[in-house]
C-alpha positions as CSV (number, residue, x, y, z in Angstrom):
1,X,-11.8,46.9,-1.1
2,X,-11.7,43.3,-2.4
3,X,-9.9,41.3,-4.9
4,X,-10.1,38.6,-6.6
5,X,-6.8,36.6,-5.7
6,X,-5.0,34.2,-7.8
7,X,-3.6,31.1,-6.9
8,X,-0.4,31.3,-6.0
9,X,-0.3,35.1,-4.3
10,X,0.4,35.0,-0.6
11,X,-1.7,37.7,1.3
12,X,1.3,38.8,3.1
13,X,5.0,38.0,3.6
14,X,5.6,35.1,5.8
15,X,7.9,33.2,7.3
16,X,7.0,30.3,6.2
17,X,7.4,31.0,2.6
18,X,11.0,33.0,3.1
19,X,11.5,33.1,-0.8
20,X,8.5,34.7,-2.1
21,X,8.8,38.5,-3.3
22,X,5.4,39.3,-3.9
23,X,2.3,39.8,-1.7
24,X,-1.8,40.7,-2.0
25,X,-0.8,43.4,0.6
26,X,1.8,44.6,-1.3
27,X,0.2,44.6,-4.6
28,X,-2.8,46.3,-3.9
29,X,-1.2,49.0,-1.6
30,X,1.2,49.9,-4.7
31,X,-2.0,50.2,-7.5
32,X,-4.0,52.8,-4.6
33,X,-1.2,54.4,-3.6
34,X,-2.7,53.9,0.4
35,X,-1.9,51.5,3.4
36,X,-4.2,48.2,2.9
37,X,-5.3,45.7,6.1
38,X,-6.1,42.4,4.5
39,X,-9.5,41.5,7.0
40,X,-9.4,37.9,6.3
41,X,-6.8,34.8,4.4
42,X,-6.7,32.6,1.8
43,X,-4.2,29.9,1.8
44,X,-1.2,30.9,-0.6
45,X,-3.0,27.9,-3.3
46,X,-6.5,29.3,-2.7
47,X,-8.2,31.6,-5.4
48,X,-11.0,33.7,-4.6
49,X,-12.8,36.7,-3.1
50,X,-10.1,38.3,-0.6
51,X,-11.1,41.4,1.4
52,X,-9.4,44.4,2.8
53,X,-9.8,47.5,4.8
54,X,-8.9,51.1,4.1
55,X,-8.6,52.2,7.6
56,X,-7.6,50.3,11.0
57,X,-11.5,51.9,12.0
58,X,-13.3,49.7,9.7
59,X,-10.5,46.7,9.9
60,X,-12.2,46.2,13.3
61,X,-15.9,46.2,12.2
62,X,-15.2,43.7,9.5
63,X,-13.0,41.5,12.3
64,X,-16.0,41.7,14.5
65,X,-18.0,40.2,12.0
66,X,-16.0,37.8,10.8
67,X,-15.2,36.4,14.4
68,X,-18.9,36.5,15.3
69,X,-19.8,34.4,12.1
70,X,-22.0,37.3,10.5
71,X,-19.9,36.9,7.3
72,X,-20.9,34.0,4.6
73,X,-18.7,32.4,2.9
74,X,-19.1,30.1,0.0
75,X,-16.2,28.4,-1.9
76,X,-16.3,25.9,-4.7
77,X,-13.7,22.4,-4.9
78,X,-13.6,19.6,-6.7
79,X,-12.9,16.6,-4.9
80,X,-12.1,12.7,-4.7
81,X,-14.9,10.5,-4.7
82,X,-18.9,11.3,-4.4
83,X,-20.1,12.9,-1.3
84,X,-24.0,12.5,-0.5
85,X,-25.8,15.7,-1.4
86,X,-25.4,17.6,1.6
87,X,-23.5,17.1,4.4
88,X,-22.1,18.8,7.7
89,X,-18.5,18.1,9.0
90,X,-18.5,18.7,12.3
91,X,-14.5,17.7,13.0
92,X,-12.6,19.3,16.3
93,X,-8.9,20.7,14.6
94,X,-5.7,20.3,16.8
95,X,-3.8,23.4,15.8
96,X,-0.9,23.4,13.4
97,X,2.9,23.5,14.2
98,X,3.4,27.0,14.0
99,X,0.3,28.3,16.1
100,X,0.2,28.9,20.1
101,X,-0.2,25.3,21.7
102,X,-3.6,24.6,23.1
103,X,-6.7,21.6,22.8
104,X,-8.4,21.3,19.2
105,X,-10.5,23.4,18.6
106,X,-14.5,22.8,17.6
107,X,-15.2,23.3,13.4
108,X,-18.2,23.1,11.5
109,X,-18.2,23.0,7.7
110,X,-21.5,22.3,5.4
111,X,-21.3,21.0,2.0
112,X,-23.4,20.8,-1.1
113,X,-22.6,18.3,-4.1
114,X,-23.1,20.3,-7.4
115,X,-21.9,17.8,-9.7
116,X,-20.6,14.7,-10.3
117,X,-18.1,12.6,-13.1
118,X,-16.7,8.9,-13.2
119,X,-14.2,8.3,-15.0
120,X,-13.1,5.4,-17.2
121,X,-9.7,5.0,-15.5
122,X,-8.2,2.9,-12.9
123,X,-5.8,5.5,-10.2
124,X,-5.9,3.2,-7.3
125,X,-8.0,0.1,-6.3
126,X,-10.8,0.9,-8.2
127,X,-11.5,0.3,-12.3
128,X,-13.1,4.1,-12.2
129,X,-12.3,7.1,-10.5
130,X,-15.3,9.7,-9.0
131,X,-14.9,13.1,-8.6
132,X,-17.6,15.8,-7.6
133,X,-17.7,19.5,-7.6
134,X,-18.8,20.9,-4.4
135,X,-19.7,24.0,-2.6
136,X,-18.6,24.7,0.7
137,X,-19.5,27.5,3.6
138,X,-17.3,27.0,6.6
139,X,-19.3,28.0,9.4
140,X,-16.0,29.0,11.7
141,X,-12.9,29.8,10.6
142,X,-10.1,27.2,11.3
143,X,-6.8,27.7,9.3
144,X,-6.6,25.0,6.2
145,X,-10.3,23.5,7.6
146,X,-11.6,23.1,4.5
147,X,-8.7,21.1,2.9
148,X,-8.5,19.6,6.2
149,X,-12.7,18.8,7.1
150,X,-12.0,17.3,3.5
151,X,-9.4,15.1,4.0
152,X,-11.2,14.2,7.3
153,X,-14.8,13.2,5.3
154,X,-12.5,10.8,2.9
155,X,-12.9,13.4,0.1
156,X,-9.4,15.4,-0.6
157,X,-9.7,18.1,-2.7
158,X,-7.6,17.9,-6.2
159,X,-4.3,19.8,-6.2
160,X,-3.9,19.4,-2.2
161,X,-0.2,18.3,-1.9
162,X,-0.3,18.5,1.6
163,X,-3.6,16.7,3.0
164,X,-4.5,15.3,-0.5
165,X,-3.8,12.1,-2.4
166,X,-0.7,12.3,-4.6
167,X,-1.8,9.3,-7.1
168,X,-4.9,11.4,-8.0
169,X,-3.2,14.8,-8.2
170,X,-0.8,13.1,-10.3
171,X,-3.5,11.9,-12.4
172,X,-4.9,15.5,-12.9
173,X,-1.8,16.9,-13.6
174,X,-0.6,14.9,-16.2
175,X,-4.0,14.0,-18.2
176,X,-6.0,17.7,-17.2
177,X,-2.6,20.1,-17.0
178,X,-3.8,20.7,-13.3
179,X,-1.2,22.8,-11.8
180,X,-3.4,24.6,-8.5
181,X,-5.7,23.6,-6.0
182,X,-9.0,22.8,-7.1
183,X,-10.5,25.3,-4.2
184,X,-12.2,28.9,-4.9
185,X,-13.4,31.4,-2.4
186,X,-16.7,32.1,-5.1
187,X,-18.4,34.8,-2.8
188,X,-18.9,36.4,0.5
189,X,-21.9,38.0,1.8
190,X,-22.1,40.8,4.9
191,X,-23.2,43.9,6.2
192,X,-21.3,46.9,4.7
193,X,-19.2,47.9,8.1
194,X,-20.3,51.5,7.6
195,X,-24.5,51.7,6.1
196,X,-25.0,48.0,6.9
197,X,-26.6,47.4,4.3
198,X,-26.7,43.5,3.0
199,X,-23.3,43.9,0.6
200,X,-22.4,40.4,-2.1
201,X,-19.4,40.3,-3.8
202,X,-18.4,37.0,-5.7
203,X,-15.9,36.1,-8.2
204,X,-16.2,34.2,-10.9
205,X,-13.6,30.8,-11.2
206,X,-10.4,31.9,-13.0
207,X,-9.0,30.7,-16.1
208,X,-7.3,27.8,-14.6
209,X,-9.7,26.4,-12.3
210,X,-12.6,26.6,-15.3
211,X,-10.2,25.0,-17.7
212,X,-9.5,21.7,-15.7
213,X,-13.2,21.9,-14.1
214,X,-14.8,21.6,-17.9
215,X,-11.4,19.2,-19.2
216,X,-12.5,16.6,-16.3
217,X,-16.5,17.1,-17.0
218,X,-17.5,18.9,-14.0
219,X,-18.2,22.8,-15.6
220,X,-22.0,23.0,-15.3
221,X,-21.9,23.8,-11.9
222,X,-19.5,26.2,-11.3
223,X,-21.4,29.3,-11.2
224,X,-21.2,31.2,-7.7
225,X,-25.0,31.6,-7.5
226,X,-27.5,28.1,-7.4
């Protein structure tokens, strides 16, 4: 079964987020009435494609896949500044506070510039300000690596309050309403865990990704497929 999560929805209760009452897990157990195993995770801010077994049987088919990187991912993001055309981030990640201790760990991200806007406005140093849509397939599966990779390649994804640039977001809020962040999970591509037969499923940018996307000049790129 997959969904196409808003921004905002955790996959599952947390935590780290103590106060939130609802949950993907929760949500889509309630509508079919069955027990749900979410297979991957978006970050709570992500939107996108989010997949989930029906039995623990096929749970470990699809975590097989996913942890021997036969699963494709692609996500769209707009971000600060103008990134060549293509471009691999390959950027070791220490882990995060709340995960076992250990060294970094090796992370590879590729990236494809879609489209590009300058602005007539002054945010920081600069008389103008560049942004560029951009797709992105994380070839392993570090938590927060593409906001992080990002950050990392001097291009922070819009929205990102925690490895972003506040002057910019700022500037998206207040002149484009942006209230998320600018990062989509647009499609995954696998073998069906039972026929194994080549299986797509994308989703389509919601409401409030589109609307600040086309507000900031960047909407002729946003479909899933090139």
């Amino acid at each position: 079964m997959a969904i196409a999560k808003p921004s905002g929805l955790l996959v599952h209760r947390t935590g780290l987020e103590p106060r939130a009452t609802t949950f993907a897990v929760q949500q889509l157990r309630d509508q079919l009435g069955r027990h749900v195993w979410p297979v991957h995770r978006l970050d709570r801010a992500t939107s996108g494609v989010l997949l989930f077994a029906l039995s623990p049987e096929v749970l470990a088919i699809l975590a097989a896949s996913f942890a021997a990187g036969a699963v494709a991912k692609r996500y769209l993001a707009v971000v600060r500044g103008w990134p060549p055309p293509a471009l691999t981030i390959d950027h070791p990640l220490a882990r995060l506070a709340d995960e076992a201790e250990g060294p970094a760990r090796a992370a590879s991200t590729r990236l494809e510039r879609l489209a590009t806007i300058e602005l007539p406005l002054r945010v920081d140093r600069y008389p103008t300000s560049r942004y560029a849509l951009v797709a992105l397939e994380p070839v392993s599966g570090r938590r927060h690596q593409l906001r992080r990779h990002l950050k990392h390649a001097g291009h922070p994804i819009l929205g990102d309050t925690t490895y972003g640039q506040g002057r910019h977001n700022r500037h998206f809020r207040e002149r484009f309403g942006l209230t998320r962040l600018l990062l989509h999970a647009a499609a995954l591509r696998f073998d069906h865990p039972l026929d194994r037969q080549p299986l797509s499923i994308e989703a389509e940018p919601p409401a409030d990704f589109a609307r600040v996307v086309a507000a900031c000049g960047l909407a002729a790129a946003t479909a899933t497929e090139r």
